[in-house]
Structures are given as C-alpha cells and as structure tokens.
C-alpha positions as CSV (number, residue, x, y, z in Angstrom):
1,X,-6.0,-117.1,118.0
2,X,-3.1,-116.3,115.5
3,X,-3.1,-113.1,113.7
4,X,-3.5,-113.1,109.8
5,X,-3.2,-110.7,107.1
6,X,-4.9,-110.4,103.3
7,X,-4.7,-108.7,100.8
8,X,-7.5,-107.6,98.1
9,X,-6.3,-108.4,94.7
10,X,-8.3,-105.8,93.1
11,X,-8.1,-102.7,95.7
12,X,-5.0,-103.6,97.2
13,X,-6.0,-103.1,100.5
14,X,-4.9,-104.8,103.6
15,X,-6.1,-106.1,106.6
16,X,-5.7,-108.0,109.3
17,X,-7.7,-110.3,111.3
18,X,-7.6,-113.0,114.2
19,X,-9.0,-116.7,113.4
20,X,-8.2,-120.0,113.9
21,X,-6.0,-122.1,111.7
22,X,-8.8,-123.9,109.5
23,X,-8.5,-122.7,105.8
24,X,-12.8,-122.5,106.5
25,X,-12.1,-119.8,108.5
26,X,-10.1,-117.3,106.3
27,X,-10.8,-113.9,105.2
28,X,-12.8,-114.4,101.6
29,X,-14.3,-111.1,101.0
30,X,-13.3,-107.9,100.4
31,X,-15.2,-105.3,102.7
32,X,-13.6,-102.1,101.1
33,X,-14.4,-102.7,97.4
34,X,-17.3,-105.3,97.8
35,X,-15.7,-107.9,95.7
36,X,-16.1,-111.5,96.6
37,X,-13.5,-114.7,96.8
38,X,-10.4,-112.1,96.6
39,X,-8.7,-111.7,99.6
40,X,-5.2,-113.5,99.6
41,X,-3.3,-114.2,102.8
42,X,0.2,-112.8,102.9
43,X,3.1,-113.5,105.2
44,X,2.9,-111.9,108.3
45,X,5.0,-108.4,108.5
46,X,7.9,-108.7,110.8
47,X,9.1,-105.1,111.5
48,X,13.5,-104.8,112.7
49,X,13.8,-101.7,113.7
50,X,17.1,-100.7,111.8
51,X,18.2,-97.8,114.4
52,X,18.5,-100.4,117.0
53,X,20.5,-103.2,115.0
54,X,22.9,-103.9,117.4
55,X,20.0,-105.5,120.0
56,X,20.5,-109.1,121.0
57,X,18.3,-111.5,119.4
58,X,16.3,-112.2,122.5
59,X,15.4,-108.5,123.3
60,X,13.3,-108.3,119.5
61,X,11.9,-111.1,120.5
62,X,10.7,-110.5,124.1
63,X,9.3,-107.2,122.4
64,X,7.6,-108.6,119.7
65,X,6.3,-111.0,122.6
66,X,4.6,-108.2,124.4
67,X,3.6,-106.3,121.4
68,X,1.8,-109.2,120.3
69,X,0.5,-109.4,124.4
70,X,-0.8,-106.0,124.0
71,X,-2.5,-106.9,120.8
72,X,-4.3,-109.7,122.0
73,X,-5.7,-107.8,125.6
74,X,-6.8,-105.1,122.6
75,X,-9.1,-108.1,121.1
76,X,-10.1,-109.2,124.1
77,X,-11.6,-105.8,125.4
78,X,-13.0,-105.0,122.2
79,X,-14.7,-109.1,122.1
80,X,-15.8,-108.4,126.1
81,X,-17.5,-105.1,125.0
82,X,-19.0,-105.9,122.0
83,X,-20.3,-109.4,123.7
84,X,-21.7,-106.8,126.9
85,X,-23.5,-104.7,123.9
86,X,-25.2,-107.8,122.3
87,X,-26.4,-109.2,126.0
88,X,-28.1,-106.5,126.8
C-alpha cells in the first residue's frame, strides 16, 4: 500500500499513513485535536541529502528504495503483531 501524508488544518499536525488509492479511504479526521473532515493530503516529503550532492542519480534512488523496504517490513510486523493480539 502507498504511503500518504495529511495535514490538520487547524493543529497543523502531520501524519502519515498507509492505504490504498481510493479517495474513500483517506485520512478524514484529526486524532490530535478531535476535529472532524480536516485532514488535507500533502505531497509526499522527498528528503536530498545536501552533504552528499554529488551521488549519482541511481544511488538516491536505490536508497530511497530500501528505506521505503524497511518501512514497509516496519508495517508489516507491527499488522502481524497487532493481528496475533486480536486472535487470541
């Protein structure tokens, strides 16, 4: 599942979240500040680390490749474990 992130218009906070591409499935609700029908989806943060700028193209990608990798085996554990606690 892709990886999205909102934004509160009131609070300002952000967060991010894993869901499938349907607009039904978006974030709508803020958790921090209660407030309902707020939470804005903005572009997804692409980070360049500037003391390595002279890296070929292809090496910030096959980084952001396994960052994204280690994200996603992160959300699976935590899925797998909180699935194990609700079976039992």
């Amino acid at each position: 599942m892709p990886r999205y992130f909102y934004k509160c218009k009131y609070c300002e906070v952000e967060v991010d979240t894993y869901h499938g591409m349907s607009e039904e499935e978006r974030l709508k609700d803020c958790e921090y500040c209660n407030s309902v029908n707020c939470m804005i989806r903005i572009p997804t943060k692409f980070l360049i680390d500037k003391k390595n700028a002279d890296n070929r193209v292809g090496d910030v990608v096959r980084r952001a490749i396994r960052d994204f990798a280690e994200d996603l085996e992160k959300e699976k554990q935590n899925l797998k474990s909180e699935f194990n606690e609700t079976s039992n």
